[in-house]
Backbone as ProteinMPNN parsed JSONL, in Angstrom:
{"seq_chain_A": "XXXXXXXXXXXXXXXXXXXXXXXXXXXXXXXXXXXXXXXXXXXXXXXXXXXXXXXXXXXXXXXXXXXXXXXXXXXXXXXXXXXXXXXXXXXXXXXXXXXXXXXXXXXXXXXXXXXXXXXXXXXXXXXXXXXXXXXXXXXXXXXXXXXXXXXXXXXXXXXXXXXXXXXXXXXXXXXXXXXXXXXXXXXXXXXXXXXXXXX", "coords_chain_A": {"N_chain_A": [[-56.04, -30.885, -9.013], [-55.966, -30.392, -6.344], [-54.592, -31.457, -5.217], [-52.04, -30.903, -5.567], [-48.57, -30.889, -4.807], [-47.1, -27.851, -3.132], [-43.784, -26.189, -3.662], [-41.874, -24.877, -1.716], [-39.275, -23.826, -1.557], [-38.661, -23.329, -3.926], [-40.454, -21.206, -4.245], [-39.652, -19.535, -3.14], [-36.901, -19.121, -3.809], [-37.847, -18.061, -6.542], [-39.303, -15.806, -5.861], [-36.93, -14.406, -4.577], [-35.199, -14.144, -6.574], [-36.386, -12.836, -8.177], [-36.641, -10.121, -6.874], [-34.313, -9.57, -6.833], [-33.206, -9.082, -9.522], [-35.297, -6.777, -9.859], [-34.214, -4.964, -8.067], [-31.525, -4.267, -9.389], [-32.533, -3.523, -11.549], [-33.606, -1.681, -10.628], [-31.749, 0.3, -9.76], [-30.126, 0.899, -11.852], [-31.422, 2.153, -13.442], [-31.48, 4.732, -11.437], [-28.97, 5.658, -11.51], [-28.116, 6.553, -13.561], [-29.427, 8.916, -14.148], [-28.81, 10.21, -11.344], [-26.123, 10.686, -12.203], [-26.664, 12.674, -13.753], [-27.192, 15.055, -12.411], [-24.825, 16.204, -11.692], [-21.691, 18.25, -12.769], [-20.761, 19.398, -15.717], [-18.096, 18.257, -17.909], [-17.483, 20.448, -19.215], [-18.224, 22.613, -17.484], [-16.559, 21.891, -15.205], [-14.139, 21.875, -16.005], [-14.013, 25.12, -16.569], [-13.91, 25.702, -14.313], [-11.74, 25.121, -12.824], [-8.534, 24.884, -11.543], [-5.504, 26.29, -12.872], [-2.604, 25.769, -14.101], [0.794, 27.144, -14.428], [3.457, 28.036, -16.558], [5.91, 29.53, -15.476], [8.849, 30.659, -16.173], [9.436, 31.577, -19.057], [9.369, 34.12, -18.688], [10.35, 36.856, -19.131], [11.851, 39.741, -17.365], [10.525, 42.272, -16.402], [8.132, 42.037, -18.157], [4.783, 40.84, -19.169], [3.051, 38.222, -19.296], [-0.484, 36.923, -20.523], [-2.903, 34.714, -19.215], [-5.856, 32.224, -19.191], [-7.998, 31.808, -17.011], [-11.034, 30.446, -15.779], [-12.527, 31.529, -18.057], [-11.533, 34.126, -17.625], [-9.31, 36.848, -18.553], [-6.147, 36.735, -17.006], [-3.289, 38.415, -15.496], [-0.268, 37.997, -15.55], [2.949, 39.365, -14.366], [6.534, 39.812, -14.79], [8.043, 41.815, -12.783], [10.552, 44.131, -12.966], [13.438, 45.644, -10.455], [13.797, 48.134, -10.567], [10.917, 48.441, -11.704], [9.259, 47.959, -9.044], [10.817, 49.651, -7.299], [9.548, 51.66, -7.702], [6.926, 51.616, -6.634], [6.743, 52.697, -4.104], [6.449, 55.741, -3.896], [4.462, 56.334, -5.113], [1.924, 56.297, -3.682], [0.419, 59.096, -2.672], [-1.008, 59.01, -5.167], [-2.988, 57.137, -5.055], [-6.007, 55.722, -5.217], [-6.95, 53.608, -3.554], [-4.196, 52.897, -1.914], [-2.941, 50.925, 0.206], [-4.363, 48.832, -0.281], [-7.227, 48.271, 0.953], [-9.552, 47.083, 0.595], [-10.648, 44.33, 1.412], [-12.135, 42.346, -0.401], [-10.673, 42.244, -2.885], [-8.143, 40.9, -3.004], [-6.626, 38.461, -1.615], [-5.338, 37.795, 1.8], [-2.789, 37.436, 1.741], [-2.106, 38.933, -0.157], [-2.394, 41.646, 0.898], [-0.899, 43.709, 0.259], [2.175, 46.12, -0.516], [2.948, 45.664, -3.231], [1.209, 43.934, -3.39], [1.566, 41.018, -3.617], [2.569, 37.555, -3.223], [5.485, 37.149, -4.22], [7.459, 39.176, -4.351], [8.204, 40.447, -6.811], [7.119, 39.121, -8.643], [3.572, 39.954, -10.354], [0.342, 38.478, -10.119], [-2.594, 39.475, -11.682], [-6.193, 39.957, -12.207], [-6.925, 40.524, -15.428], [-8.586, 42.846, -15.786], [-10.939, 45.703, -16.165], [-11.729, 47.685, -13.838], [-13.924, 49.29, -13.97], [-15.76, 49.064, -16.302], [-14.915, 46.495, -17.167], [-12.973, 46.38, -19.368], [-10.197, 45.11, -21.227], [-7.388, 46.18, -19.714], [-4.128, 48.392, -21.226], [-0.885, 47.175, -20.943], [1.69, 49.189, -19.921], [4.53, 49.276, -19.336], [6.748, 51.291, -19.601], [9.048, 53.719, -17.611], [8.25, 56.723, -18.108], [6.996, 60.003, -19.197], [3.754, 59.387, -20.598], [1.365, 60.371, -23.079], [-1.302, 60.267, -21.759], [-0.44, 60.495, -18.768], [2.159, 62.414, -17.742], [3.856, 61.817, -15.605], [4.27, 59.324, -15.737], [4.85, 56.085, -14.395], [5.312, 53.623, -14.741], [2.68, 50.958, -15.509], [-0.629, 49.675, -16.104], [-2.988, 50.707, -18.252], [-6.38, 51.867, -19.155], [-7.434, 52.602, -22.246], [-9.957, 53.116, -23.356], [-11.939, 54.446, -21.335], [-9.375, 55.709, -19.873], [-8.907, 54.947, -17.63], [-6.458, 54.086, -14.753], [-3.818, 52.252, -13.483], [-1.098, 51.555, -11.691], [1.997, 49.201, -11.227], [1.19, 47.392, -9.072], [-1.242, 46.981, -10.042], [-2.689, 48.748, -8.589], [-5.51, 51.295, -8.01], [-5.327, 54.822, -9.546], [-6.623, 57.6, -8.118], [-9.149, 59.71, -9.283], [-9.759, 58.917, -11.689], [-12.23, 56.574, -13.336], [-12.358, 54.111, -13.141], [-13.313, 52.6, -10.085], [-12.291, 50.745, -7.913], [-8.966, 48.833, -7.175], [-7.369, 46.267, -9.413], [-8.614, 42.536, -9.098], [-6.677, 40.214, -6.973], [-6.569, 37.362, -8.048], [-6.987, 34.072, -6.084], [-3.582, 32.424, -5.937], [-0.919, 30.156, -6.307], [2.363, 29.689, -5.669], [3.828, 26.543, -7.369], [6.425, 25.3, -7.97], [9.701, 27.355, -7.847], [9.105, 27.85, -11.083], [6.559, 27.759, -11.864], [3.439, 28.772, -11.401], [0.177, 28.049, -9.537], [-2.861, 28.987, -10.54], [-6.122, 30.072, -8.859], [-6.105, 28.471, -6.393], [-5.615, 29.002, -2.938], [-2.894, 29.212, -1.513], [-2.782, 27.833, 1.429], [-4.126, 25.862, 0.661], [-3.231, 24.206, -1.242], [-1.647, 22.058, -0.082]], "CA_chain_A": [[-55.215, -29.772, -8.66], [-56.125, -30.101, -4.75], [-53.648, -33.02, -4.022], [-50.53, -30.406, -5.804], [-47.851, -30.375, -3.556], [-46.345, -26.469, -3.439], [-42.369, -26.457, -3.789], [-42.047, -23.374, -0.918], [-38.12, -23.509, -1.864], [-38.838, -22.99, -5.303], [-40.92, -20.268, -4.218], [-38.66, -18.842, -2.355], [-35.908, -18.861, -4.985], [-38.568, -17.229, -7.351], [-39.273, -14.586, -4.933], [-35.564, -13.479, -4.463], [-34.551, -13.659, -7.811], [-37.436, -11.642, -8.729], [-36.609, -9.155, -6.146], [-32.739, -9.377, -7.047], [-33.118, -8.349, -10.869], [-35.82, -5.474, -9.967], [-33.493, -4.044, -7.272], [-30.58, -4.194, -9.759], [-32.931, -2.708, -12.586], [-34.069, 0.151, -10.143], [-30.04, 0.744, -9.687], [-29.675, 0.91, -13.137], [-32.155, 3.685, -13.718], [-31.162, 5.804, -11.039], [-27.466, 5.836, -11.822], [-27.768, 8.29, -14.683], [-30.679, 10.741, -13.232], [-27.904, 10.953, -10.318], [-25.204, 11.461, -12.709], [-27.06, 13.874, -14.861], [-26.987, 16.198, -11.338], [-23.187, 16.301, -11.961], [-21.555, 19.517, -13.527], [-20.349, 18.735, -16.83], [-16.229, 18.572, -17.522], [-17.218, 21.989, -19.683], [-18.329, 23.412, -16.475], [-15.581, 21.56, -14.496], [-13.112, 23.207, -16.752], [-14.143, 26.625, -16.212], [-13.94, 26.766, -12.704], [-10.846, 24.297, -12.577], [-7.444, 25.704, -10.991], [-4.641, 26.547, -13.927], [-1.375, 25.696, -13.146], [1.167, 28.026, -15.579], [5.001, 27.872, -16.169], [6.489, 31.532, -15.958], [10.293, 30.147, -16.421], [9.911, 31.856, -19.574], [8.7, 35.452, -18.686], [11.55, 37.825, -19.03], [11.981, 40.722, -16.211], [9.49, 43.471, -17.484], [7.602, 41.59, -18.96], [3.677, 40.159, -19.093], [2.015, 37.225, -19.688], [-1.643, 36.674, -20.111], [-3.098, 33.496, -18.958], [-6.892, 32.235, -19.188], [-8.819, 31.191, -15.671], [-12.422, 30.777, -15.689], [-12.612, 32.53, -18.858], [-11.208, 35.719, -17.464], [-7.532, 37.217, -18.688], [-5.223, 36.827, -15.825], [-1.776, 39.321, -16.122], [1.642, 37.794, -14.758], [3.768, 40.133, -14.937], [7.258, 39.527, -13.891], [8.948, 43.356, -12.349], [12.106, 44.637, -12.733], [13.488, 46.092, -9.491], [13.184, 49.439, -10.761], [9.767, 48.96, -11.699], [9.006, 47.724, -7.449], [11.113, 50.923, -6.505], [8.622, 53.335, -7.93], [5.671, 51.773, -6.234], [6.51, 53.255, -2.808], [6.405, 57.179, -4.391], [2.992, 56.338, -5.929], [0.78, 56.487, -2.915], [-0.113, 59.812, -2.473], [-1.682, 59.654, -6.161], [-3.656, 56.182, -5.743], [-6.663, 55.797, -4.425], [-6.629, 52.948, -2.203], [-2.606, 52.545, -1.882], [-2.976, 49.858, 1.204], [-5.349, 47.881, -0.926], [-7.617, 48.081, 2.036], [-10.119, 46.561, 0.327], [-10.516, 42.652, 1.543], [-12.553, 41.823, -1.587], [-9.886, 42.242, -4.319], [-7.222, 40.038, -2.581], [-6.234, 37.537, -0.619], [-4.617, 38.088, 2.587], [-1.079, 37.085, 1.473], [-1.821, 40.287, -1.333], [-2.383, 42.424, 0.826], [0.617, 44.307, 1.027], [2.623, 46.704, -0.93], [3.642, 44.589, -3.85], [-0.319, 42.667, -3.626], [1.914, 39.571, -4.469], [3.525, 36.737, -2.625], [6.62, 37.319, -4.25], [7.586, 41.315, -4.827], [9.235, 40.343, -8.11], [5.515, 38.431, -9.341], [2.262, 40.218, -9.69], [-0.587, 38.244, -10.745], [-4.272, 39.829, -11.18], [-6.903, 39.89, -12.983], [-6.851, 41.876, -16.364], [-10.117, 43.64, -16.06], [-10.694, 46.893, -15.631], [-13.141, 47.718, -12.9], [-14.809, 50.647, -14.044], [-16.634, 48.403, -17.427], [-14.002, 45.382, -17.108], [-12.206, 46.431, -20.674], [-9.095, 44.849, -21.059], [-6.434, 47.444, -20.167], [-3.111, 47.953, -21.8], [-0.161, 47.047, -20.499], [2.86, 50.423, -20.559], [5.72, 49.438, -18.373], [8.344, 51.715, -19.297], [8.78, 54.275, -16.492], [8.477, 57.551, -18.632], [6.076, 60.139, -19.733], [3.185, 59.328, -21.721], [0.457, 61.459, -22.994], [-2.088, 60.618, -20.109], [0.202, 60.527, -17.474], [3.019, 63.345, -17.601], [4.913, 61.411, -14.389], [3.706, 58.037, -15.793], [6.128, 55.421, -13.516], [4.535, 52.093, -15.546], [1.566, 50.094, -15.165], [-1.883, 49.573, -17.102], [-3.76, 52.132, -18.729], [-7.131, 51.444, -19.884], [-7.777, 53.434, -23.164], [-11.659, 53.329, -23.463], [-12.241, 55.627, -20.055], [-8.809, 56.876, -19.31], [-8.272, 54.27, -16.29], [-4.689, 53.936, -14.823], [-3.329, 51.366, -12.177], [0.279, 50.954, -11.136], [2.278, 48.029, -11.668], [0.793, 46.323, -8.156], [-2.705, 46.93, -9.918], [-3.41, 49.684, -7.625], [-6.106, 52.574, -9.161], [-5.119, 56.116, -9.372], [-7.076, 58.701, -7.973], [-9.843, 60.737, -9.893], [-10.377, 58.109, -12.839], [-13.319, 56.337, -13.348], [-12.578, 52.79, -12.269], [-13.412, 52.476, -8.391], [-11.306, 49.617, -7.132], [-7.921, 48.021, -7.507], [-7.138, 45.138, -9.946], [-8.58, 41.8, -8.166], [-5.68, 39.338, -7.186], [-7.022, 35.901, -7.922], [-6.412, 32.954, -5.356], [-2.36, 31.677, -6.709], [0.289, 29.993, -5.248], [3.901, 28.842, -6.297], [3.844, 25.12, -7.494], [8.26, 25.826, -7.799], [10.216, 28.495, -9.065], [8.601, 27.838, -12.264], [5.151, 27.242, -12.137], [2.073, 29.317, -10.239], [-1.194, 27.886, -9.811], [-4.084, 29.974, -10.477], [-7.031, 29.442, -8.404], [-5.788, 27.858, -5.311], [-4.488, 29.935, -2.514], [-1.202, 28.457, -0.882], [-3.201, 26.548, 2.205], [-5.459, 24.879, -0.217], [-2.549, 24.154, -2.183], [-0.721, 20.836, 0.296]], "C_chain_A": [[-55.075, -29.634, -7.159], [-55.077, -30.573, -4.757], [-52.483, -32.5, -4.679], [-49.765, -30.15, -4.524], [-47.115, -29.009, -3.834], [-44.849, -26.706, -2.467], [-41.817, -25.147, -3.196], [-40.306, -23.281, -1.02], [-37.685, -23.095, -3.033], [-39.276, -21.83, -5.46], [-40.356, -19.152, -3.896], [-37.503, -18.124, -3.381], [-36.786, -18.288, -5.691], [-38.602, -16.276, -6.897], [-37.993, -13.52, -5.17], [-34.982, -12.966, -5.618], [-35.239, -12.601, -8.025], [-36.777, -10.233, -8.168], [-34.857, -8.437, -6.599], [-32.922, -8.17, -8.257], [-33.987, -7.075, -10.763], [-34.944, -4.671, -9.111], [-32.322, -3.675, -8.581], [-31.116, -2.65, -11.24], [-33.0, -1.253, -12.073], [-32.422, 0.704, -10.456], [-29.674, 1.516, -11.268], [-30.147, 2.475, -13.762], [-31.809, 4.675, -13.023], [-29.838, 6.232, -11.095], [-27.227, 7.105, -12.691], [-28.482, 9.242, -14.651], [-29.398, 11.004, -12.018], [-26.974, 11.917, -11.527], [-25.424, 12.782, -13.634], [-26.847, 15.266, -13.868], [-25.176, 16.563, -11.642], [-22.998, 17.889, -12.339], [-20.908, 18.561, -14.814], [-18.807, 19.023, -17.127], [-16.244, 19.669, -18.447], [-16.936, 22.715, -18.55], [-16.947, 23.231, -15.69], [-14.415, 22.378, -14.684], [-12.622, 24.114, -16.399], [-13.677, 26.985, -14.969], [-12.486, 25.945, -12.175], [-9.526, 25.434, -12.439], [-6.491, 25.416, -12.79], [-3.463, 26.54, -13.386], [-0.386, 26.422, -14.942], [2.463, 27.839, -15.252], [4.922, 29.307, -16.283], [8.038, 31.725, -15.458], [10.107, 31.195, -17.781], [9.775, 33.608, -20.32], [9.871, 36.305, -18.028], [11.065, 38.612, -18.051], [11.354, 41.928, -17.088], [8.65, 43.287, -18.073], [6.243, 40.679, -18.745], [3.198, 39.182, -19.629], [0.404, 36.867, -19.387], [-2.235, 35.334, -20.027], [-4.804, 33.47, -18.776], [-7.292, 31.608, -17.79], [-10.213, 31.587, -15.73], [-12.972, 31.916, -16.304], [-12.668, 33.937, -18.707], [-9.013, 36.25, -17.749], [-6.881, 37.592, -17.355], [-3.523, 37.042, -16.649], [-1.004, 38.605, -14.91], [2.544, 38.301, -15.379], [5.4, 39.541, -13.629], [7.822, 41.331, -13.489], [9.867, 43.628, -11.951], [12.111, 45.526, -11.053], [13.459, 47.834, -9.656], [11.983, 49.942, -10.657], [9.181, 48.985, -9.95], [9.813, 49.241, -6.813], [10.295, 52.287, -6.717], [7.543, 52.922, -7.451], [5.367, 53.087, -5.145], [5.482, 54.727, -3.196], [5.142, 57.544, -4.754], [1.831, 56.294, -4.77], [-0.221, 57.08, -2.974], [-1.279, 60.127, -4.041], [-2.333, 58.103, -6.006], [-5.353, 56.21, -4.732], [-7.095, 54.785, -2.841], [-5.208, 52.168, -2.217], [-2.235, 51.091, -1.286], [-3.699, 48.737, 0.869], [-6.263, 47.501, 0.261], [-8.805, 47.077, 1.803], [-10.359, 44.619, 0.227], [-11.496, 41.733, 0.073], [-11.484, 41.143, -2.36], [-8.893, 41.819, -4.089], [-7.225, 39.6, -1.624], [-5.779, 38.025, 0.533], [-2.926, 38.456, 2.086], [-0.85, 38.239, 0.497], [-1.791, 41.135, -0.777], [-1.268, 43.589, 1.763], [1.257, 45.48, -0.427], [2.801, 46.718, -2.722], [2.219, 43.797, -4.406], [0.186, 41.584, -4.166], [2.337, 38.946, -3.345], [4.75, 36.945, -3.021], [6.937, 38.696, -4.505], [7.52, 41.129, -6.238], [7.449, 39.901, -9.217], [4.653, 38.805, -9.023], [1.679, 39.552, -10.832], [-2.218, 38.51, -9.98], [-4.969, 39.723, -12.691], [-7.242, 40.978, -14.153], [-8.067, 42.229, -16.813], [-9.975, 45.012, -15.689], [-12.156, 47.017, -14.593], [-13.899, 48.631, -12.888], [-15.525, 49.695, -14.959], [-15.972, 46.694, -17.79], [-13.719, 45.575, -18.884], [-10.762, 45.736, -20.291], [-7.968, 45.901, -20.743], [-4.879, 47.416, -20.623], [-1.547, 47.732, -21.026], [1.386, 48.218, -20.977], [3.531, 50.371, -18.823], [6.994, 50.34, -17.988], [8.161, 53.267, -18.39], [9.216, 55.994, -17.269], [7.004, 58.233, -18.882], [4.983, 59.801, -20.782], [2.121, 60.476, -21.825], [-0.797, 61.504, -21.997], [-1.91, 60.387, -19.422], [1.514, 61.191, -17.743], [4.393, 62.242, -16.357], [4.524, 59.491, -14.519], [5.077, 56.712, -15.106], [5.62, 53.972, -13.744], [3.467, 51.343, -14.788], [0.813, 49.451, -15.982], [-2.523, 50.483, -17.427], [-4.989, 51.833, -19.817], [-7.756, 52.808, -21.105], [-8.973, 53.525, -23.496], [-11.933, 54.61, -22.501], [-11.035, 56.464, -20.13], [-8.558, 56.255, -18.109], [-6.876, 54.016, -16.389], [-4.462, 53.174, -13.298], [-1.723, 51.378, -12.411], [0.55, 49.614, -11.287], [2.01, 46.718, -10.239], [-0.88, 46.338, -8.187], [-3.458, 47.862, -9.305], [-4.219, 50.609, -8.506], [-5.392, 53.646, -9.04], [-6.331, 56.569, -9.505], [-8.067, 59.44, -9.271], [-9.922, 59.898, -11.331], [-11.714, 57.408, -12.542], [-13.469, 54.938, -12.821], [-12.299, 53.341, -10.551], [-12.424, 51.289, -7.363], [-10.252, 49.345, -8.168], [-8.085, 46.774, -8.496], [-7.42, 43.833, -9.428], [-7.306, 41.069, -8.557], [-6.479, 37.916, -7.109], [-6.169, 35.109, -6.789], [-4.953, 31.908, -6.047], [-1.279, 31.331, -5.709], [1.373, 29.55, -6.21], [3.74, 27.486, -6.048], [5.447, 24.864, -6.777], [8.184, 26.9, -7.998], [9.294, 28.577, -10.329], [7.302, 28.446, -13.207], [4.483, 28.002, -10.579], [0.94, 28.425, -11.029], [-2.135, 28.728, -9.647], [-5.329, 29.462, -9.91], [-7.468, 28.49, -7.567], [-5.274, 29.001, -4.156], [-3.754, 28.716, -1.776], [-1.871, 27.582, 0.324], [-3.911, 25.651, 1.939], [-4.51, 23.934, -0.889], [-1.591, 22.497, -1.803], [-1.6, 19.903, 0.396]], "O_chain_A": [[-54.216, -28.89, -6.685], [-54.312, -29.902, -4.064], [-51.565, -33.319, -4.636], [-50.095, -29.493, -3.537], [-46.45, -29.024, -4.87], [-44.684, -27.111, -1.317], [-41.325, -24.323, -3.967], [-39.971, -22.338, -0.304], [-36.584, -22.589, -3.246], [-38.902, -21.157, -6.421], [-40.559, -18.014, -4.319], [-37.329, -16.929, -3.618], [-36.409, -17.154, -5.394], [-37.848, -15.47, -7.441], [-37.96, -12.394, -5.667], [-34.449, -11.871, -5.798], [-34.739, -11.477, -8.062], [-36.439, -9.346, -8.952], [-34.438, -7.28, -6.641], [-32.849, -6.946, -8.148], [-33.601, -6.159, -11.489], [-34.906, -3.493, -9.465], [-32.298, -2.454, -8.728], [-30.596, -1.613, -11.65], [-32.699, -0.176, -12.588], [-32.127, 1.466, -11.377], [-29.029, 2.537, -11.51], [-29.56, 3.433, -14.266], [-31.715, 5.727, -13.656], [-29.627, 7.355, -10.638], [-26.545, 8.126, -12.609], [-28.211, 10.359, -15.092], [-29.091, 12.187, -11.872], [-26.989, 13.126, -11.757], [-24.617, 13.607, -14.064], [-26.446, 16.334, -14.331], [-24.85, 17.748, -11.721], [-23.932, 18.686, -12.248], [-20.665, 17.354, -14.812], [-18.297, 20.005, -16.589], [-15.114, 20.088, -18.698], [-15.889, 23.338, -18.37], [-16.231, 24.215, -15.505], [-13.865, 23.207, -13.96], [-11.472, 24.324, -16.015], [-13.216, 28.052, -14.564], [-12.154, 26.21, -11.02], [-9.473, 26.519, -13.018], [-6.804, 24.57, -13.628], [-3.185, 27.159, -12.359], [-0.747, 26.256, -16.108], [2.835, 27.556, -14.113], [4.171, 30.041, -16.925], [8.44, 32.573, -14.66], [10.975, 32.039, -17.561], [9.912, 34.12, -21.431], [10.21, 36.405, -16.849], [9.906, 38.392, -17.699], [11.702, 42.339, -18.195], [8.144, 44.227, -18.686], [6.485, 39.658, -18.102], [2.83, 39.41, -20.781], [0.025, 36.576, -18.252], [-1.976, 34.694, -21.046], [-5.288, 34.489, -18.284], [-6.585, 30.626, -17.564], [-10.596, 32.757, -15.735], [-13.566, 32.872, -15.805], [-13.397, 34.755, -19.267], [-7.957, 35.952, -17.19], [-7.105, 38.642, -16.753], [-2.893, 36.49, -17.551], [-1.165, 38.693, -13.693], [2.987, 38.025, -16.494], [5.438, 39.151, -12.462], [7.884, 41.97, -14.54], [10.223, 43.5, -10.779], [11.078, 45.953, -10.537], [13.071, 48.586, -8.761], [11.607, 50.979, -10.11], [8.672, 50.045, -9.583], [9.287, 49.826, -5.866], [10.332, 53.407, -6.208], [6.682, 53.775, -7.669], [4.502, 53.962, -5.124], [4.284, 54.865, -2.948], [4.697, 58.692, -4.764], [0.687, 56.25, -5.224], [-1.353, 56.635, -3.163], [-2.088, 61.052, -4.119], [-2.213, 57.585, -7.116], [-5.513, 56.774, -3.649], [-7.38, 55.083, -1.681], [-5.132, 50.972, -2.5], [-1.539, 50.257, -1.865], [-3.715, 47.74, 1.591], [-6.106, 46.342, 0.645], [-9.072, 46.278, 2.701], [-10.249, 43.89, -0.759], [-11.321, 40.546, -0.204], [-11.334, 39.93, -2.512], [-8.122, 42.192, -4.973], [-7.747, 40.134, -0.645], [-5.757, 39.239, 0.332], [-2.226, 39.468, 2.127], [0.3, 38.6, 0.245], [-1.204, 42.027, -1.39], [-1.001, 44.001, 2.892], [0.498, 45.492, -1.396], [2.767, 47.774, -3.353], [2.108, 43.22, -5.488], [-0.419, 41.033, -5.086], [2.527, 39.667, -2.365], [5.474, 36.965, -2.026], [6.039, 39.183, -5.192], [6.654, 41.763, -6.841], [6.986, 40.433, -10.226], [4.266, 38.579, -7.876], [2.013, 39.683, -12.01], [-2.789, 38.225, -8.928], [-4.51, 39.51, -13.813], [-7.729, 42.081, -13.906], [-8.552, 42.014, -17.924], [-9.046, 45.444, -15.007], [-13.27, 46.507, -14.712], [-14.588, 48.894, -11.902], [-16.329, 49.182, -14.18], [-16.524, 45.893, -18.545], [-14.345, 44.816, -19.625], [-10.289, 45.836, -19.159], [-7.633, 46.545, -21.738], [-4.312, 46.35, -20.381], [-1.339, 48.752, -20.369], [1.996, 48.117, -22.041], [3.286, 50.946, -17.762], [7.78, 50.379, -17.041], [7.114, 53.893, -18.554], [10.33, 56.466, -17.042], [5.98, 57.551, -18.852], [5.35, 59.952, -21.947], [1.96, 61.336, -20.959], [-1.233, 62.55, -21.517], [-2.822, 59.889, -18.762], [2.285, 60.297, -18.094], [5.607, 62.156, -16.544], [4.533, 58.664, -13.607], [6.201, 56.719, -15.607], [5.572, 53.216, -12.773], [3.471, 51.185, -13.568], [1.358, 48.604, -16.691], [-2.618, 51.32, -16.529], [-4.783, 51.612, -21.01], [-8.415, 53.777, -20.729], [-9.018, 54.457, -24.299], [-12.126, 55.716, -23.005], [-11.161, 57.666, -20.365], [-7.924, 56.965, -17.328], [-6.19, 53.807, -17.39], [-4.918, 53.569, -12.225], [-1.311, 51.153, -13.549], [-0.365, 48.809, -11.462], [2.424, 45.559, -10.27], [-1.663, 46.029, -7.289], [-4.686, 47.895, -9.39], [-3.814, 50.806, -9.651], [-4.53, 53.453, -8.183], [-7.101, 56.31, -10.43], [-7.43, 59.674, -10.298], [-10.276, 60.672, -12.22], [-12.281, 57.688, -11.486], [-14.457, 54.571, -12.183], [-11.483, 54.105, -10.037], [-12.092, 51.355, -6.179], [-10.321, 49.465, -9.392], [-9.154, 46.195, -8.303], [-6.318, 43.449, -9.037], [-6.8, 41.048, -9.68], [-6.943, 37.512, -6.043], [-4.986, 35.352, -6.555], [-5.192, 30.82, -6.57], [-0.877, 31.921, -4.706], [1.193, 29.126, -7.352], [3.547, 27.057, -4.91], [5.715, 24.454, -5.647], [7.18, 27.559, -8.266], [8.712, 29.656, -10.444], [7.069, 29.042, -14.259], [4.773, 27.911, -9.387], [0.74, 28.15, -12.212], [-2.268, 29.258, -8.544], [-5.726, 28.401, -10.391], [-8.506, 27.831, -7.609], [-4.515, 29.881, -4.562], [-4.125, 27.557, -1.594], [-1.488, 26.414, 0.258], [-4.329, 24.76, 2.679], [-4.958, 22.813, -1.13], [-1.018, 21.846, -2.677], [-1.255, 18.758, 0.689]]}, "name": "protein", "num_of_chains": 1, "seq": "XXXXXXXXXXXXXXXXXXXXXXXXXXXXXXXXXXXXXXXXXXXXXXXXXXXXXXXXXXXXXXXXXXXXXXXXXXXXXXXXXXXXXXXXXXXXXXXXXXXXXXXXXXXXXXXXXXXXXXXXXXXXXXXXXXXXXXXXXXXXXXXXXXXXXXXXXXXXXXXXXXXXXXXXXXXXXXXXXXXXXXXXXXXXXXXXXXXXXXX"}
């Protein structure tokens, strides 16, 4: 056994390979402990932007749409209904939507929309987040005498205007939030983008 000659290119090549297939194995194993860190495309889902046609949402008229399993209202508004916001001030509680929480910049305005004509918010109510009902037509009802259309949540007795705003002396404390949306076209808003996120 003394007088073996050792084949140090042979060895060599043994070596590397060796080293090859355990590097490749480690690879192998840590590939899916990374990917397990991931979110899962349930989660992805949930928190994923919604892009919506509203080509076929008559003038007066609401559509509810799902985002991150919360009911989002697009309503489209007749120009009647936008002429009775102004009048509605003195009975809301925060009119100016002063509140930087519950919208975007681009909401916060009269209207809380990018377009006058399109409000989309979130259909919660903010006193217990009940769904509230949607009563557009600009006439008395029985809990509002001067009722000039909006939402009206029937559990409490909450009442917002048709830009989401609260009224005064009910029990929800804030405005309607406006989710992050922009105009794809005419057609189509995305939910859950705002407009500089959006190019």
């Amino acid at each position: 056994m003394a007088n073996e000659v050792v084949d140090h290119g042979r060895r060599r090549f043994l070596t590397v390979t060796t080293a090859v297939v355990g590097g490749v194995g480690v690879v192998a194993a840590v590939v899916p402990f990374i990917k397990s860190w991931e979110p899962s495309a349930r989660a992805k889902a949930a928190g994923a932007p919604v892009t919506v046609d509203i080509s076929a949402i008559d003038a007066g008229q609401k559509v509810t749409f799902a985002w991150r399993s919360l009911p989002v209202f697009v309503v489209n508004r007749t120009t009647d209904q936008l002429a009775q916001l102004k009048g509605l001030e003195p009975r809301l509680l925060d009119p100016q939507s002063s509140n930087a929480e519950q919208q975007p910049k681009y909401a916060t305005n009269e209207t809380r929309s990018i377009k006058p004509e399109w409000l989309v918010v979130i259909g919660l109510c903010t006193h217990l987040g009940c769904v509230p009902d949607f009563v557009p037509d600009i006439k008395p009802e029985p809990f509002d005498a001067n009722w000039k259309g909006g939402f009206y949540c029937p559990c409490h007795k909450s009442r917002y205007d048709l830009s989401g705003r609260v009224f005064s002396g009910v029990p929800a404390p804030k405005n309607l939030p406006v989710p992050p949306y922009h105009f794809v076209d005419d057609t189509h808003i995305q939910i859950g983008v705002d407009p500089k996120e959006a190019g």
